[in-house]
N, C-alpha and C positions, 0 to 999 in steps of 0.2 A: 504493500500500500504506500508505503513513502515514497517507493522509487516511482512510483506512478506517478506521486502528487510532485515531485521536483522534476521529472522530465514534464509533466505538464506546465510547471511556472515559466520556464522555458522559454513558452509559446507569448508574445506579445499581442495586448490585448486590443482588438478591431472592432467595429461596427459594422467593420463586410465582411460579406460568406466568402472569404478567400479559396482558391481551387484547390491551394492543398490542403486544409483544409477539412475539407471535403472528401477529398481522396485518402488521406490520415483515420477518416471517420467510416470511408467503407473498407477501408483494408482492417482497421483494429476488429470492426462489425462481424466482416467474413471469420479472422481468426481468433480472436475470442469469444465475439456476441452469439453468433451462429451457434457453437457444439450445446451450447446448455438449455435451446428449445428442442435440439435435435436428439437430445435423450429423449423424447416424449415419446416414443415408441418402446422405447425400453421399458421407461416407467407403465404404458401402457400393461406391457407386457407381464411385468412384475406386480401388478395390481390386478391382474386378471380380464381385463379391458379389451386384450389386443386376441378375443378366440377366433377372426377372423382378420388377417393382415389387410387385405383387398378392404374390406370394409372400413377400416377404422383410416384408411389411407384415402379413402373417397370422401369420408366426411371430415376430415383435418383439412383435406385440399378445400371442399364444397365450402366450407365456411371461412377460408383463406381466399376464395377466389369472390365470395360472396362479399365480404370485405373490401376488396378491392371495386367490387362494380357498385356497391354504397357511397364507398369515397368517390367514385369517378360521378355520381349521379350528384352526391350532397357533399363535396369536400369541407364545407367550413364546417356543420355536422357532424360530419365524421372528426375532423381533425378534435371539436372539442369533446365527444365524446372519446377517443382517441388518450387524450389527454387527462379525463377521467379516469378510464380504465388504468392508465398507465400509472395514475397515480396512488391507487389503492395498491393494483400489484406490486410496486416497488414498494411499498411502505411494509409489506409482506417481511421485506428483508429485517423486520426487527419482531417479527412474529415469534412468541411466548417472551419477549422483554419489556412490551407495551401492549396496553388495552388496544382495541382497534381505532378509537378513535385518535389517539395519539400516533397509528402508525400512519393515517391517512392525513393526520397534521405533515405527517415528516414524507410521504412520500408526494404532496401537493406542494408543500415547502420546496423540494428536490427542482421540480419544473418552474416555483415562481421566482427563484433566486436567479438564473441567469436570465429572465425575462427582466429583471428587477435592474442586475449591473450591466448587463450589454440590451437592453430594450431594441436600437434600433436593429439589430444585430436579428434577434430572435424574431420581430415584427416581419422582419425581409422573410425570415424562412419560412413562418407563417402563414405568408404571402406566395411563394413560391409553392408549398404542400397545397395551397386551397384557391383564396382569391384575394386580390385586393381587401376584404370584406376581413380575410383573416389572421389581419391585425389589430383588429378589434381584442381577438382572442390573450393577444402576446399584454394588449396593454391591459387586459380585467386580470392576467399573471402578476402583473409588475404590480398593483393595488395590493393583490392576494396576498403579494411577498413581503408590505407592512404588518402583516398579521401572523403569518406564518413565523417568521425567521426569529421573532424575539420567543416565538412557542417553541419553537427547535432548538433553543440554543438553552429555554426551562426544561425541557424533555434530557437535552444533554446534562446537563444539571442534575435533573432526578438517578437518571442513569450513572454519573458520578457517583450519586451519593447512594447509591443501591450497589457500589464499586465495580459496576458494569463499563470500567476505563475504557474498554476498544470500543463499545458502540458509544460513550460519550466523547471520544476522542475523535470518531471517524465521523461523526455528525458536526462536532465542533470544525473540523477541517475542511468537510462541502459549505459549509456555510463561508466557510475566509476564503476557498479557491474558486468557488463566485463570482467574486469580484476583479480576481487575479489574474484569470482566464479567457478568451472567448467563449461562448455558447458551446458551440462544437467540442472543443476541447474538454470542456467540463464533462461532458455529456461521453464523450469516449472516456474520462478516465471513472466514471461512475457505471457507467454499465457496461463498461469492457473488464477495467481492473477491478470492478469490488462486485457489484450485483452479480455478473455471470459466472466468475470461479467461487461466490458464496452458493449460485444453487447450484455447480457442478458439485462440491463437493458435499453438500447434503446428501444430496442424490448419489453420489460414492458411499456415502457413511452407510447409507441403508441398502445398501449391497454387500452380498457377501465376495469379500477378500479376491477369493479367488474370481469371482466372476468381474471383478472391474475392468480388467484388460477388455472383455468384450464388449462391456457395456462402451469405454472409450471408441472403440474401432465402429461400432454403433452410430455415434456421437458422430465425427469423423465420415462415416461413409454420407449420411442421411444430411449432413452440410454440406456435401460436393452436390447430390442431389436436389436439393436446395438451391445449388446454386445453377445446377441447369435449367431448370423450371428458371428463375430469376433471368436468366440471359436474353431469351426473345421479348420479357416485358422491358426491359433494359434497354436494347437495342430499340424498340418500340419507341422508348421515350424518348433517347435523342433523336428521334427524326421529328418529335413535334418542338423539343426544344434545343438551348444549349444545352452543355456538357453541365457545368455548374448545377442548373435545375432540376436536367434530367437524373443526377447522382444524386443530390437531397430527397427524391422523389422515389425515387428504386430506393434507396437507405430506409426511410420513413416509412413510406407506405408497403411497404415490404416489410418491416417490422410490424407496422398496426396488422398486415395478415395474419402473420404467425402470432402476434401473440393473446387473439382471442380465442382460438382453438389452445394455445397453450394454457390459456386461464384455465378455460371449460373443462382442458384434463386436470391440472392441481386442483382445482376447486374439489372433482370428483376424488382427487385422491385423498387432498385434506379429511373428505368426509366420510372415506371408508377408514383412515387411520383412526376418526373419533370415533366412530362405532364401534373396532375392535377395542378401544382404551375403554367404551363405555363396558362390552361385554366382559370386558375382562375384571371389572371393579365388582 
């Protein structure tokens, strides 16, 4: 985590969606972001989900592909619901250290901090995902993020004082490299360097030993495939725009696919694990 956060101060901080940027944000994406929705087959499988492979591969894609033609009909829409979503699920990452509603403080906080230090920065990309119209979005974040940020930083507080140091440490630090950062770069070193190897490696934990290698190779295969589905939508978008738009646009909404079918399977799995905890008390 630290090496993360010093190679991202690095980065000097813009108000433009610079190209690298961008390119920084779909390489970190492919190879860290991608492997840890791409276990959802495994986990599948491990939860008893996956008694038909063809099936459970139709309706991941169907509601991935379903996703994308909502966005393409209602983008400002989507993007805010997009952003909803996005911000319960990250707040997930402090799940059994916070009530819920605290983790939805900290995962809405997450999104309105760089709306908040680089505004025009995030307004543009806003804009870019959806329409002119969705900058509106970026600026009811930047509001958001007078209310959230001084509850994140009592949330880090409690968590101190509950001696929960790494999550009050690691929340204290997204809150100061906010500022420090561009959008982009914020946003790769949070869900590349800390969200995606925190749920890789849950997801390791509750595998048995021996079977991790395959669950990795798993992970691994099912990201290359990913990334071929990805290629024609990809190629698709730079012909209607430039490169810059068309890669914020494949990054983005290419994540808002995957990650409502990845919700829809943790959801299902959180709730077969509380059933077993309940049968078993």
């Amino acid at each position: 985590m630290i090496a993360a956060l010093l190679a991202a101060a690095l980065s000097l901080s813009s108000n433009e969606v610079e190209l690298w940027q961008i390119v920084a944000l779909a390489l970190a994406v492919i190879i860290l972001g991608l492997p840890h929705g791409a276990l959802d087959p495994w986990i599948a499988r491990r939860e008893g989900f996956l008694r038909s492979p063809w099936r459970f591969a139709g309706q991941y894609l169907g509601l991935a592909l379903l996703v994308v033609v909502v966005w393409w009909l209602f983008p400002v829409f989507s993007l805010g619901a997009f952003l909803l979503i996005s911000a319960w699920h990250f707040g997930q990452d402090w799940a059994g250290l916070a009530p819920p509603w605290q983790r939805l403080v900290l995962g809405l906080g997450l999104l309105a901090l760089p709306a908040a230090s680089n505004s025009e920065q995030v307004q543009l990309i806003f804009t870019l995902l959806s329409s002119p119209q969705g900058a509106m979005l970026g600026q009811a974040l930047a509001l958001i993020a007078w209310i959230t940020t001084p509850l994140m930083l009592a949330i880090a507080l409690a968590f101190g004082w509950q001696r929960q140091w790494s999550a009050s440490l690691e929340v204290v630090a997204l809150v100061v490299l906010a500022w420090l950062v561009p959008a982009l770069i914020y946003f790769i070193v949070y869900f590349c360097f800390l969200h995606s190897p925190r749920h890789l490696r849950h997801c390791l934990e509750d595998t048995e030993p021996d079977l991790r290698p395959r669950a990795l190779g798993s992970a691994a295969g099912y990201s290359l495939l990913t990334l071929v589905f990805a290629l024609p939508f990809g190629l698709y978008l730079t012909r209607l725009n430039d490169i810059e738009t068309a890669l914020v646009q494949l990054v983005f909404i290419g994540l808002a696919a995957l990650t409502v079918p990845h919700m829809v399977l943790m959801a299902r799995a959180r709730g077969r694990a509380r059933r077993r905890a309940n049968g078993a008390t």
